[in-house]
C-alpha positions as CSV (number, residue, x, y, z in Angstrom):
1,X,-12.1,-2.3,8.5
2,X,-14.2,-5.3,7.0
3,X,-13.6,-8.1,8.0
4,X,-12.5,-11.0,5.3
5,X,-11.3,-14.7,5.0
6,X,-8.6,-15.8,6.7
7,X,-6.2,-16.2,4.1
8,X,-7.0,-15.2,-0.1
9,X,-5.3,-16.3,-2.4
10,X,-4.3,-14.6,-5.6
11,X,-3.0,-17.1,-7.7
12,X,-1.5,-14.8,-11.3
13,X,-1.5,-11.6,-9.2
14,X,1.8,-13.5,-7.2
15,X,4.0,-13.7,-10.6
16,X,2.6,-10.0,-11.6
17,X,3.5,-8.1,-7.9
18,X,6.7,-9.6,-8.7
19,X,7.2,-8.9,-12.3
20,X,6.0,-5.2,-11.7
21,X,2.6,-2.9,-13.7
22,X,4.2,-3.5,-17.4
23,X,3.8,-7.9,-16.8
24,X,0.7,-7.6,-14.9
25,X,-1.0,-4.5,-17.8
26,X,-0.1,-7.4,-20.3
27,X,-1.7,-10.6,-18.4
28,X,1.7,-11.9,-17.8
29,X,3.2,-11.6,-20.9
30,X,0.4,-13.4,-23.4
31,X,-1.0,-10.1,-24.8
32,X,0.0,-8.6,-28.4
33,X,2.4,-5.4,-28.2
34,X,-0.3,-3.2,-29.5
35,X,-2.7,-3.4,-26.8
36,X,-4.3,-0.7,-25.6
37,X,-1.8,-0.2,-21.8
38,X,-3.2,3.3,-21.1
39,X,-4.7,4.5,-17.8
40,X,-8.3,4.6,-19.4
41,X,-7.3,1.8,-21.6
42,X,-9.4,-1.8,-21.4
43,X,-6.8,-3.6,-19.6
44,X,-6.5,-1.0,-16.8
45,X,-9.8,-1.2,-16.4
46,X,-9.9,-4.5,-15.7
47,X,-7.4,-4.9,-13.5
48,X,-8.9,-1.8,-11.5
49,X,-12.2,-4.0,-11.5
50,X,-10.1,-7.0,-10.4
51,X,-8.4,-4.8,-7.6
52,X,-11.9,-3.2,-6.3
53,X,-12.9,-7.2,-5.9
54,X,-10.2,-8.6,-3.5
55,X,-11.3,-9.0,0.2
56,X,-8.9,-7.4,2.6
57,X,-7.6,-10.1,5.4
58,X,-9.3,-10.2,8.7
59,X,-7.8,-7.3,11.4
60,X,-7.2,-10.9,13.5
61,X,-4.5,-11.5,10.4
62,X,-2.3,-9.2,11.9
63,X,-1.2,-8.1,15.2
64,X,0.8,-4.8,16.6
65,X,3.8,-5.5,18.9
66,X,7.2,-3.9,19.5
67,X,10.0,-5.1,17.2
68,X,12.2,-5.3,20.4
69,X,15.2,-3.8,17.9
70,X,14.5,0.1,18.1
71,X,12.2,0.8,15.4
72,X,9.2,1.1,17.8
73,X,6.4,-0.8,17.0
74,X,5.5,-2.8,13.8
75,X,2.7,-4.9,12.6
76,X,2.6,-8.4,12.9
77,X,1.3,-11.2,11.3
78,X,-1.0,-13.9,13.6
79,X,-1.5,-16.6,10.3
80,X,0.6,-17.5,7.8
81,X,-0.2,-15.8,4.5
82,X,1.1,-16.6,1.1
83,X,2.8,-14.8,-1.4
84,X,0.5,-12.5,-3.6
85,X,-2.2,-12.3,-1.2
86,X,-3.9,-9.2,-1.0
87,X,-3.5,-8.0,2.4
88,X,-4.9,-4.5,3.5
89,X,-5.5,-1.1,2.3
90,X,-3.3,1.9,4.1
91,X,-5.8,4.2,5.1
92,X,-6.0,8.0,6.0
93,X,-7.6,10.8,5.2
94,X,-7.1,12.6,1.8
95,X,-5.4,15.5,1.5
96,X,-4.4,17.9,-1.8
97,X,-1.4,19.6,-2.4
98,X,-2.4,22.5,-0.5
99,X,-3.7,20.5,2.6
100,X,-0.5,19.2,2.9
101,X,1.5,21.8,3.0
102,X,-0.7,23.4,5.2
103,X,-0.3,20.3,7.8
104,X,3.2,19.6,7.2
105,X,5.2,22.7,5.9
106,X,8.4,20.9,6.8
107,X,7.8,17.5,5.1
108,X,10.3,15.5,6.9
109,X,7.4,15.0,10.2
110,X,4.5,13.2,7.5
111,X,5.8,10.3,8.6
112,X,2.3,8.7,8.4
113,X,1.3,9.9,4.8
114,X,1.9,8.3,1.5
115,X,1.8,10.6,-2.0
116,X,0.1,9.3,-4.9
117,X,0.9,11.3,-8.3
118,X,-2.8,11.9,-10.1
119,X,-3.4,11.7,-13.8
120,X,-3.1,15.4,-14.0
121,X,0.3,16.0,-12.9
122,X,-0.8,16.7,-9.5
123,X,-0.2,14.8,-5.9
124,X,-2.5,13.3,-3.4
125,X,-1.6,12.6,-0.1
126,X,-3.1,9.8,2.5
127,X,-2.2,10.5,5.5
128,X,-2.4,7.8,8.2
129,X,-1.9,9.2,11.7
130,X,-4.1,8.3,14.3
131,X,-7.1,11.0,14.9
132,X,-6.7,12.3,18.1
133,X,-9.1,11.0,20.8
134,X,-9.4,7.4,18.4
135,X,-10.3,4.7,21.0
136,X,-8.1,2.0,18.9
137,X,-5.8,2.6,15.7
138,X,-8.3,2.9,12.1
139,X,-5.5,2.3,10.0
140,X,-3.1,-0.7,11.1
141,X,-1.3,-0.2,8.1
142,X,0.8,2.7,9.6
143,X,2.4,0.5,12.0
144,X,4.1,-0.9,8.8
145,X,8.1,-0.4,8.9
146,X,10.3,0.1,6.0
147,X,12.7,-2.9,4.5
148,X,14.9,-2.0,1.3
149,X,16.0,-5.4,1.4
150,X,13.8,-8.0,0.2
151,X,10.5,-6.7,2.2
152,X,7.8,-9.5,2.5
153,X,4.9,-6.7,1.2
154,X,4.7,-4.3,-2.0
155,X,2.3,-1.4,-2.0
156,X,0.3,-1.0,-5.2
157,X,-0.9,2.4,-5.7
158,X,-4.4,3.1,-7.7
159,X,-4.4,6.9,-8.3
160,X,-8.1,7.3,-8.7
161,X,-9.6,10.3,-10.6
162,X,-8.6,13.9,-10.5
163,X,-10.6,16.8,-10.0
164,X,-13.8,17.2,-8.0
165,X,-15.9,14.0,-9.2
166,X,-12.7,12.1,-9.3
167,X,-12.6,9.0,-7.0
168,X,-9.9,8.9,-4.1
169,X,-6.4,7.3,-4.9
170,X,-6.4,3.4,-2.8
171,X,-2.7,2.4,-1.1
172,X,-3.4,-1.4,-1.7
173,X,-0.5,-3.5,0.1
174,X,0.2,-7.0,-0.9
175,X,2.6,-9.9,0.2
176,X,5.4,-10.6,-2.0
177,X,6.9,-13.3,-0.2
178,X,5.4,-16.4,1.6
179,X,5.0,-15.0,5.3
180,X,5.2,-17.0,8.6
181,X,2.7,-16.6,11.6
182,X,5.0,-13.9,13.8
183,X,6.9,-12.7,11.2
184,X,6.8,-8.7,10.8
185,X,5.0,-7.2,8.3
186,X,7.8,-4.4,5.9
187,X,7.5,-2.8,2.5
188,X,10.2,-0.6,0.9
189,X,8.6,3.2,1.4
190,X,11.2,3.9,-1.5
191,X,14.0,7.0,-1.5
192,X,11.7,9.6,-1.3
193,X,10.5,9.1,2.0
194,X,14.3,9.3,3.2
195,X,15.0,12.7,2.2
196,X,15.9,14.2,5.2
197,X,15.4,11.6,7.5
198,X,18.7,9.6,6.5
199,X,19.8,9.3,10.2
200,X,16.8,7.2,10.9
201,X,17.9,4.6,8.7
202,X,18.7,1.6,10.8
């Protein structure tokens, strides 16, 4: 992964990771009703050109250790970050509808794969398990647990382009909350991913 600052700030981008795509899609609230909100619209392609900008934290941001409570291992933070900093990308290779059900005909075992819904109607899936033979993990992300309750980080999904010449969908994951050195790293994988797996719930 390429290596960035230690810490980047955000500044506006804390308010809107809180306030959710309709807040941030108007600049925090200061825009006229009519503007143009679409997909292909000026404003989201701004903010995608804002997005493609940030710097990812340094891999020495973050550490992977057992959570000593039964969930296995989880990812770690080694500095504090602050609240709408832009963290990581959750990584994977890209697979269609068809690729996916090919890999995983019973759903339930993708744990390590996030869909993104496509302009089209369609679904693409990242899926993050570790390549077989990988010398050390290429996508810390994964080791990422699940909080309903007030999770310190947010996944923003960009869905990229459908079709062939479309460009691939990017799992973006942010901070919502101020983080402390040590603390674990959680984001809400949302009902979906549950189906199915409700007796892992802890």
């Amino acid at each position: 992964m390429t290596m960035g600052l230690p810490e980047v700030r955000l500044g506006q981008w804390a308010g809107w990771l809180r306030r959710g795509w309709s807040a941030l899609a108007r600049g925090g609230g200061g825009a006229e009703p009519e503007e143009d909100l679409s997909a292909d619209g000026p404003t989201a392609r701004r903010i995608r050109a804002e997005l493609a900008a940030l710097v990812p934290l340094s891999n020495l941001s973050f550490s992977v250790g057992q959570t000593g409570d039964g969930r296995g291992r989880g990812l770690f933070a080694t500095v504090p970050i602050a609240a709408g900093c832009y963290l990581l990308d959750y990584e994977g290779e890209l697979l269609d509808e068809a690729g996916f059900a090919s890999r995983y005909p019973d759903a339930t075992f993708a744990d390590y794969t996030v869909a993104v819904a496509r302009d089209d109607g369609s679904a693409a899936y990242v899926d993050g398990v570790q390549p077989i033979g990988a010398a050390s993990p290429t996508n810390v992300a994964r080791f990422m647990n699940h909080q309903s309750d007030e999770p310190n980080c947010a996944m923003w999904t960009l869905s990229g382009g459908s079709g062939a010449g479309g460009s691939p969908p990017r799992l973006m994951l942010f901070a919502r909350l101020d983080v402390a050195a040590g603390a674990e790293l959680v984001w809400d994988y949302g009902a979906s991913y549950w189906q199915g797996r409700e007796a892992d719930l802890l």
